[in-house]
C-alpha positions as CSV (number, residue, x, y, z in Angstrom):
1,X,26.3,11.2,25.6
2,X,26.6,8.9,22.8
3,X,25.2,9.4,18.9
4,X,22.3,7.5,18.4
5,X,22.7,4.8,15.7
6,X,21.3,5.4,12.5
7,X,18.4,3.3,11.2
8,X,19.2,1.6,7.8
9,X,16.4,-0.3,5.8
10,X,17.2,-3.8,7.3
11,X,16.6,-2.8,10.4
12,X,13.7,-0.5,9.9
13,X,11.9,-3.6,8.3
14,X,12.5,-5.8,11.9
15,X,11.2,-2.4,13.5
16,X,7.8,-2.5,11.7
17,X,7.9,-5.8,11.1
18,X,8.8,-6.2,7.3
19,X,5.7,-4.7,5.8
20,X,5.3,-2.4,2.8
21,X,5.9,1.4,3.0
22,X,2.2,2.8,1.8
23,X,4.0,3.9,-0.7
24,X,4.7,0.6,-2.0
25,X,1.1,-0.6,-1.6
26,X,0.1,2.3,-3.3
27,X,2.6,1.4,-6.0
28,X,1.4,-2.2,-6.4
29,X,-1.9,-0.9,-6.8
30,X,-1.5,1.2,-9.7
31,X,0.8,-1.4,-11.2
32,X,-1.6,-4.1,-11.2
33,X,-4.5,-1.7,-12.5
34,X,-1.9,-0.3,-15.0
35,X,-2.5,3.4,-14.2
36,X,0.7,5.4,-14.2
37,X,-0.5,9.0,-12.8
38,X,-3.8,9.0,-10.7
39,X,-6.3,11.7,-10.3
40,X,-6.5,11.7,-6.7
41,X,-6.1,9.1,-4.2
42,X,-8.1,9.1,-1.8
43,X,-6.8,6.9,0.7
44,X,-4.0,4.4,1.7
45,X,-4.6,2.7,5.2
46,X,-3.0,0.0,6.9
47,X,-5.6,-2.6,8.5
48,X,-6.0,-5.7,9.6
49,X,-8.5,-8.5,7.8
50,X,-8.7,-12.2,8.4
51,X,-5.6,-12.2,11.3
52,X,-3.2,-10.3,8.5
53,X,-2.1,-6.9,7.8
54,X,-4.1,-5.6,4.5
55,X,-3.2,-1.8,3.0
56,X,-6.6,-0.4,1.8
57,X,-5.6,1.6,-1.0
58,X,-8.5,3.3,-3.1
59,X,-7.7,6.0,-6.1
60,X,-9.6,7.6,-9.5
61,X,-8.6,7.7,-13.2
62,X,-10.7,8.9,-15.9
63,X,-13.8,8.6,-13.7
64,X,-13.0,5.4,-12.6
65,X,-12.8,4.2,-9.0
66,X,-10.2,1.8,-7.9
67,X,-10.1,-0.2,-4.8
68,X,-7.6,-2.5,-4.1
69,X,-7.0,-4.6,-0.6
70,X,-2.9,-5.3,-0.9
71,X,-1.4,-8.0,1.5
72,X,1.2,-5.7,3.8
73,X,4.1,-8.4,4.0
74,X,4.5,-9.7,0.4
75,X,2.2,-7.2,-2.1
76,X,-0.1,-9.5,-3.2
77,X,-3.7,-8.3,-4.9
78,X,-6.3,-9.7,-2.0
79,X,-9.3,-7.6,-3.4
80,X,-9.7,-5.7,-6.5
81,X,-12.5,-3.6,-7.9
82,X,-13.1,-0.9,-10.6
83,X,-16.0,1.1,-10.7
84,X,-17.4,4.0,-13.3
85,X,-18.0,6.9,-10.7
């Protein structure tokens, strides 16, 4: 039996088809609302809108809810809203 070959990041991308990690959704999120440490975040979720792949990402600051809609293959800001909770 042979060793299985190990995944490296240019391949994992043409395994899941060159999207962004959550993480890195979650990252462009908090970038683009400036917030370097959230409260709690409440969900990051892949999904699909309009025939593309949107990450749902929605957090809290300072009583402040954030929900962003993040394009999954180049990290663009598709939806944005802030909201006193």
């Amino acid at each position: 039996m042979t060793n299985p070959e190990k995944i490296n990041d240019d391949m994992l991308e043409k395994v899941v088809g060159g999207i962004l990690t959550p993480d890195q959704a979650l990252t462009r999120a908090l970038e683009d609302a400036r917030v370097t440490n959230p409260d709690f975040v409440k969900h990051v979720q892949l999904d699909y809108e309009h025939g593309r792949q949107v990450y749902e990402v929605k957090f809290y600051k300072d009583r402040f809810e954030y929900e962003y809609d993040i394009d999954a293959e180049n990290g663009a800001v598709l939806k944005f809203e802030k909201d006193y909770d």
